[in-house]
C-alpha positions in Angstrom: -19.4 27.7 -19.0 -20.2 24.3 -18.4 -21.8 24.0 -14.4 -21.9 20.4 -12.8 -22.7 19.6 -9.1 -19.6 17.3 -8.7 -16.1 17.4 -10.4 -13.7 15.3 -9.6 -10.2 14.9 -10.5 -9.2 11.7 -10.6 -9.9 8.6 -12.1 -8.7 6.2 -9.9 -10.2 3.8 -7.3 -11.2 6.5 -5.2 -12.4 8.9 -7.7 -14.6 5.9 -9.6 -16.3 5.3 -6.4 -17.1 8.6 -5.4 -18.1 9.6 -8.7 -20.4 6.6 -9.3 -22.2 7.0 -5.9 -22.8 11.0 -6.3 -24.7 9.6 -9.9 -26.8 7.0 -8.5 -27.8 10.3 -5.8 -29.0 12.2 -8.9 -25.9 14.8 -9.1 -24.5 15.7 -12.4 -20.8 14.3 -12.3 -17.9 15.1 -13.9 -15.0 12.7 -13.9 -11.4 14.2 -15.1 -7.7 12.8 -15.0 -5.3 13.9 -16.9 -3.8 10.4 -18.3 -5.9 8.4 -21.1 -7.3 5.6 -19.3 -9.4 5.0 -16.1 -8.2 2.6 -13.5 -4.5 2.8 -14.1 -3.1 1.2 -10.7 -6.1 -1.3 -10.6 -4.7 -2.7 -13.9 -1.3 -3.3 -12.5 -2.4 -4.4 -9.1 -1.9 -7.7 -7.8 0.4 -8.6 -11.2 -2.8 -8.0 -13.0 -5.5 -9.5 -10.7 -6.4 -7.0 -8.4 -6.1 -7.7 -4.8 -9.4 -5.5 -4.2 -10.1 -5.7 -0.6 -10.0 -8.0 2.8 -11.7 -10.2 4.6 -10.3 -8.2 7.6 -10.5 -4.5 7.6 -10.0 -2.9 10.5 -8.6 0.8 12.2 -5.4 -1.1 13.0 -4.2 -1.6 9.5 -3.8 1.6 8.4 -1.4 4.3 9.5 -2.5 8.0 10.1 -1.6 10.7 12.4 -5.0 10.0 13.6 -5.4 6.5 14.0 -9.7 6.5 14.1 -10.2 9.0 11.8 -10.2 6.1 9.1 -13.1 4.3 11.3 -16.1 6.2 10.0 -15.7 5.9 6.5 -15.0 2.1 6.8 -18.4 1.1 8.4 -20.3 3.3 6.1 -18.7 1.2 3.3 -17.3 -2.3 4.7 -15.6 -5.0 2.5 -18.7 -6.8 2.7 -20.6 -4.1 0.1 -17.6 -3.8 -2.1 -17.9 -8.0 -2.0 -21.9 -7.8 -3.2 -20.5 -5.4 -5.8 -17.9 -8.1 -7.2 -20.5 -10.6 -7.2 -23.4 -8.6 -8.5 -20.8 -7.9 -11.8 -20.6 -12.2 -11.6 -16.7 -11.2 -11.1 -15.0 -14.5 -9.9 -12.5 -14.5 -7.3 -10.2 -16.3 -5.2 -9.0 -15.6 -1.7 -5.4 -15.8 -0.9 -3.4 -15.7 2.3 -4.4 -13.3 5.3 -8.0 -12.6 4.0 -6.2 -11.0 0.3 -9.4 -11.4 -2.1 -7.9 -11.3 -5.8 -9.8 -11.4 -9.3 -9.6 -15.1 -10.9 -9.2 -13.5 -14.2 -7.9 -10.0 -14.5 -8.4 -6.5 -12.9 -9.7 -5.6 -16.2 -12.9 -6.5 -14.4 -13.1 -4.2 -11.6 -12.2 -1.4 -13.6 -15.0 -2.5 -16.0 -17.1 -2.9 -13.4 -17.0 0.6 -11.7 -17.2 2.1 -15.1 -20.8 0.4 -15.7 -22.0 1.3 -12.6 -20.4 5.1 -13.6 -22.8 4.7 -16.8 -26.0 3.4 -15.4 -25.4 6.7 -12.8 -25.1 9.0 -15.7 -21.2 10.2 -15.0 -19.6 11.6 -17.5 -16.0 10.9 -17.6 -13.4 12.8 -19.5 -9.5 11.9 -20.3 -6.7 13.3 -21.2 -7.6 16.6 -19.3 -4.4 18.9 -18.4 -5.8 21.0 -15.7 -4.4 24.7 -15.1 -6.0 26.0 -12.6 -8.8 25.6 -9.8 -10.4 29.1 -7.7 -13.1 29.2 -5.7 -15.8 31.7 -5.7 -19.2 31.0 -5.0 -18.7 28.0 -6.8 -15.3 26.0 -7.9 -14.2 26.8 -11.6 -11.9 24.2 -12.8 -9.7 25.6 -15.8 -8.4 22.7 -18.1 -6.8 23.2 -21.5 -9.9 22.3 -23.1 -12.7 23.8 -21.1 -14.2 26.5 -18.3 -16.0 24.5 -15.7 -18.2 25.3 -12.7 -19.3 23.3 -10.1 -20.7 23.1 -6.5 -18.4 20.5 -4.9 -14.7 19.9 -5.9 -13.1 16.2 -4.7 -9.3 16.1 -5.2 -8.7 11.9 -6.1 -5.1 11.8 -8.0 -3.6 9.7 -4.9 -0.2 10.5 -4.0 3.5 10.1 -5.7 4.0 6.9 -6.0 4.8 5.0 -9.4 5.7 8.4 -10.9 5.6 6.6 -14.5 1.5 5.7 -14.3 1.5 9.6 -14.4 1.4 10.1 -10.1 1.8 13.7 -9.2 1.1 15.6 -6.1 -2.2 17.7 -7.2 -4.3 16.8 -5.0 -1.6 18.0 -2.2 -1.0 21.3 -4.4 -4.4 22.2 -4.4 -5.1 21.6 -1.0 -2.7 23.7 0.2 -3.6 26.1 -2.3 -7.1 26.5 -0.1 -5.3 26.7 3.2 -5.3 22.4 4.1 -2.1 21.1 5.9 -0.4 18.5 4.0 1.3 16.0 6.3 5.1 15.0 5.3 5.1 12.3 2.5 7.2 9.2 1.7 7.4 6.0 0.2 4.9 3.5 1.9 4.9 -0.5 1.2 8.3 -0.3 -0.8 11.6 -2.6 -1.0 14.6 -1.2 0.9 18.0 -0.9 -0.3 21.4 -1.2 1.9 25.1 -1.0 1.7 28.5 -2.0 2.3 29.3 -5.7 3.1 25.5 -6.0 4.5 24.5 -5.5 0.9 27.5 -7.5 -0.9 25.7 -10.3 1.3 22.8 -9.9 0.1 23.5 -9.2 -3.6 24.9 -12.8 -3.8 21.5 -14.2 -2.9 19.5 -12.1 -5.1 15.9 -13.8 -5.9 15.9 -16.3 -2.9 12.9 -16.1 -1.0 11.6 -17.3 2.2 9.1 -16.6 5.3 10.6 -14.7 8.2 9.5 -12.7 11.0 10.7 -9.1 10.5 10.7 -6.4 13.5 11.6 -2.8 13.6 10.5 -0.9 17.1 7.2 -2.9 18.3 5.6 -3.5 14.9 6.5 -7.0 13.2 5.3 -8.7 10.2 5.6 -12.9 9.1 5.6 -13.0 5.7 8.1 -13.8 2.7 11.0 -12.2 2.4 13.1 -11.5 -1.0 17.1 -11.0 -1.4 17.3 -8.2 -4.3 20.6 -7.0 -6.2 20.0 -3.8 -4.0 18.9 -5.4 -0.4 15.9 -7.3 0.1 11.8 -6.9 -0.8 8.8 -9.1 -0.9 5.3 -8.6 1.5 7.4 -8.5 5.0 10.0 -6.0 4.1 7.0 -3.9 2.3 5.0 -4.2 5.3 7.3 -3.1 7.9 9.5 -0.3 5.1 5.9 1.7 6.2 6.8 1.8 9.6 10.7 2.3 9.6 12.6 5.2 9.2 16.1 6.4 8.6 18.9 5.2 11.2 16.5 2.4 11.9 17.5 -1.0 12.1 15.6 -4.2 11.3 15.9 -7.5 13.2 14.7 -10.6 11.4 14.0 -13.9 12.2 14.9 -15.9 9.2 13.9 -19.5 11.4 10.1 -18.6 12.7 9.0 -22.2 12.8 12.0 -23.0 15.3 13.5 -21.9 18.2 17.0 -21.4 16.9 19.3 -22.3 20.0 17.1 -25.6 20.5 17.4 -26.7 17.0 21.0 -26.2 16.9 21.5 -27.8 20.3 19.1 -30.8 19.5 21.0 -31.6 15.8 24.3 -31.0 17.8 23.5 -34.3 19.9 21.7 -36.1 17.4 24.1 -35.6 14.2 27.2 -34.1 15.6 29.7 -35.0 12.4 27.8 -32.7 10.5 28.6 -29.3 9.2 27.1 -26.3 10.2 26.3 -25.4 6.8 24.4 -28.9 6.2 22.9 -28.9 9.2 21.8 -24.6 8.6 20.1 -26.3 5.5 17.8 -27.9 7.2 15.5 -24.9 8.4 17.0 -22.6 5.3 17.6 -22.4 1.9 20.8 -23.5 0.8 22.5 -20.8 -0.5 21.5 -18.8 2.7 22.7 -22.0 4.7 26.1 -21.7 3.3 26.4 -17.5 3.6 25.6 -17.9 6.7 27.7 -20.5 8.1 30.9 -19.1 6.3 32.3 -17.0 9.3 32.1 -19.3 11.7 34.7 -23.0 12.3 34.2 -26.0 9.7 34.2 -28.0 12.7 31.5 -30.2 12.6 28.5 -28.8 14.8 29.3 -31.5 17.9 33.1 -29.8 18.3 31.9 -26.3 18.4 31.7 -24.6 21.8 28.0 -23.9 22.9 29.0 -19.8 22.7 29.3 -20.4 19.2 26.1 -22.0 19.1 24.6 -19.3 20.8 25.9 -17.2 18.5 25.2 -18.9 15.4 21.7 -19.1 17.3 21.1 -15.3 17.8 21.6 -14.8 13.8 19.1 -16.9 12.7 16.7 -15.7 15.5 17.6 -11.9 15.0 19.6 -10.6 12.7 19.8 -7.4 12.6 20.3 -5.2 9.8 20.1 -1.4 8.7 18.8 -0.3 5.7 20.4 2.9 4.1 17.3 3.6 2.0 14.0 2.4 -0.1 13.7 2.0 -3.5 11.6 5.3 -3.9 8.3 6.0 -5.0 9.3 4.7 -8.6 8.6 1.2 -6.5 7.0 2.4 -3.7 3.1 0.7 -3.5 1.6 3.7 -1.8 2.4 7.3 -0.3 2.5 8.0 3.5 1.2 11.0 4.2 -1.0 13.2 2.4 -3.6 16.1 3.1 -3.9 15.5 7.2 -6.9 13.9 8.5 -7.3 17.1 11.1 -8.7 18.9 8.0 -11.6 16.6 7.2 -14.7 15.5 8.4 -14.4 11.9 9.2 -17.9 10.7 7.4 -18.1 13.0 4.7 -13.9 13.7 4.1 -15.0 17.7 3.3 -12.6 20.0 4.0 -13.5 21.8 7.2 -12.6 25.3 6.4 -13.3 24.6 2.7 -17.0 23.9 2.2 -18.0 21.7 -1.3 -14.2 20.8 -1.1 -13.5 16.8 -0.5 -10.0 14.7 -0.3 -10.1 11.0 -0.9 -8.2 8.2 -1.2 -4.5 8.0 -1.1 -4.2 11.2 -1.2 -5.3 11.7 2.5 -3.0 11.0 5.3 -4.4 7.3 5.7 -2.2 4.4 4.4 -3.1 1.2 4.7 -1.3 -2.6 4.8 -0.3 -4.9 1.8 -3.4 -6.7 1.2 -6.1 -4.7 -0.5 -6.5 -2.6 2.3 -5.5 0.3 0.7 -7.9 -0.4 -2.3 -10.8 -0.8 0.5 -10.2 2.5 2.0 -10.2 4.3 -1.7 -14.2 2.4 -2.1 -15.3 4.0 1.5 -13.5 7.0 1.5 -14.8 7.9 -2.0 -18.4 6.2 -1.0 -18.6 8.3 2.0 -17.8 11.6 -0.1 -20.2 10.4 -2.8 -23.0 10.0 -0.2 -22.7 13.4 1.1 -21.7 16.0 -1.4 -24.1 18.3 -3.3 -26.5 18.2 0.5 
């Protein structure tokens, strides 16, 4: 039987990391997933590019059911080190809105990248690897279809559910309740949501307009773009906030940040008074949106309507509210919410508690992070800060 002092399943962000750390620490590594190629969501991430991390990384941006626990993990492996990483592989990159950092070329290179620095650290790395079973003696012995293994330390890295078709399952959850962890209540994270009725015939009809709004739901809101989809709406705002809402929640969206609503409408309704509501809507809008919205209210021009219409015409542009009936799933869904709970695992390690030589990493772990390449910076420290500490 093959004996290692690290195995870990998965050969994602997460796993890379970890696995590439515990090598340059002198363990004997072995890397498994169960698909054929390493790096799968990297490849697809920011449409190709990889949005790998953030200027900005900090405990707010990432939701858990304990807020701090993320804290640790982070300063032991800040942006800043995955950064001198990029540029020690001479990977050039760009920075885009809100601190995004994104590959100039493709996220080819980051995968490439963590797989040299797998190499020089001696991992082995294995594909294709069905695994049956997983018990715990004195050490773990992993059973795949191929091969017996043993080995000291076990770290569970196959993320969570979302984008079932890149081959996302919930093992890592499985087996973590297998040896006794609790498993917080997942969900679709950073997804589109979907509605019904007349709200979503409204929004059918503008399917693939964009623009930026401010979108609230409870005390959390987000300014960013906003996208009208055959099915109810999408792009980084509605993905943003779809973490934090839930069913029977509604949304309330300000489709005219850069104004005050009432003021505009008041100001154009002295200044141009024989226009339409429509034209003048189009000023601060998009057309099309211009002219859904102003179809339930008079033709009048906007200097013959009452200033209660105003107000109300006022009140939908600074806050319409809407309620979603759904998301789109974790076929579209960015990220899971939820995961193995953070009150199993030590904070600076992520070991299992009860389970000693057992580690959790990564999406997989009740720690979800913004749109932005936050959640990409908590798979590099989580699985650094594993790396670091097993086999001691």
């Amino acid at each position: 039987m093959q004996k290692y002092d690290a195995v870990i399943i998965g050969a994602g962000a997460a796993g890379l990391m970890c696995a590439l750390r515990a090598g340059q620490r002198d363990r004997k590594v072995l890397l498994l997933d169960r698909v054929g190629q390493v790096g799968s969501k990297i490849l697809i991430a920011g449409g190709g590019r990889c949005n790998f991390t953030n200027r900005t990384i900090t405990p707010d941006r990432y939701l858990s059911d304990n807020p701090h626990f993320c804290l640790s993990a982070l300063k032991s492996y800040t942006q800043n080190d995955f950064i001198a990483l990029v540029e020690k592989h001479k990977i050039a990159y760009h920075e885009k809105t809100l601190g995004q950092l994104f590959c100039d070329n493709s996220a080819r290179e980051i995968v490439d990248m963590l797989l040299a620095e797998c190499r020089a650290a001696n991992v082995e790395i294995r594909l294709e690897q069905e695994i049956v079973d997983v018990q715990k003696g004195e050490l773990f012995q992993i059973q795949t279809r191929q091969d017996a293994i043993e080995s000291s330390s076990l770290v569970l890295a196959t993320g969570g559910l979302s984008i079932p078709k890149m081959g996302a399952t919930d093992f890592s959850h499985q087996v973590a309740q297998r040896f006794g962890l609790a498993v917080k209540e997942t969900r679709p994270a950073l997804v589109p949501l979907v509605f019904g009725g007349e709200t979503l015939d409204f929004m059918h009809e503008l399917s693939g307009l964009s623009l930026e709004v401010v979108v609230t739901c409870g005390k959390r809101a987000f300014r960013e773009n906003m996208i009208f989809t055959h099915r109810g709406l999408s792009g980084p705002a509605i993905l943003q906030i779809s973490s934090y809402w839930r069913e029977g929640n509604s949304l309330s969206i300000n489709l005219t940040p850069e104004a005050d609503a009432e003021t505009f409408l008041l100001d154009r309704k002295k200044e141009r008074p024989k226009a339409g509501l429509k034209t003048i809507l189009g000023e601060v809008l998009p057309q099309r949106l211009a002219q859904s919205l102003a179809e339930p209210f008079p033709a009048s021009p906007i200097g013959e309507l009452p200033n209660k219409i105003i107000k109300e015409v006022a009140a939908l542009l600074s806050g319409w509210q809407v309620t979603p009936t759904g998301t789109e799933g974790y076929a579209k869904a960015e990220v899971t919410l939820g995961g193995v709970s953070t009150h199993e695992l030590s904070s600076k390690t992520m070991e299992a508690t009860k389970v000693p030589g057992l580690y959790v990493i990564g999406e997989a772990v009740d720690v979800t992070g913004w749109l932005g390449g936050y959640n990409f910076q908590w798979a590099w420290s989580s699985g650094w800060a594993a790396g670091s500490a097993l086999g001691d």
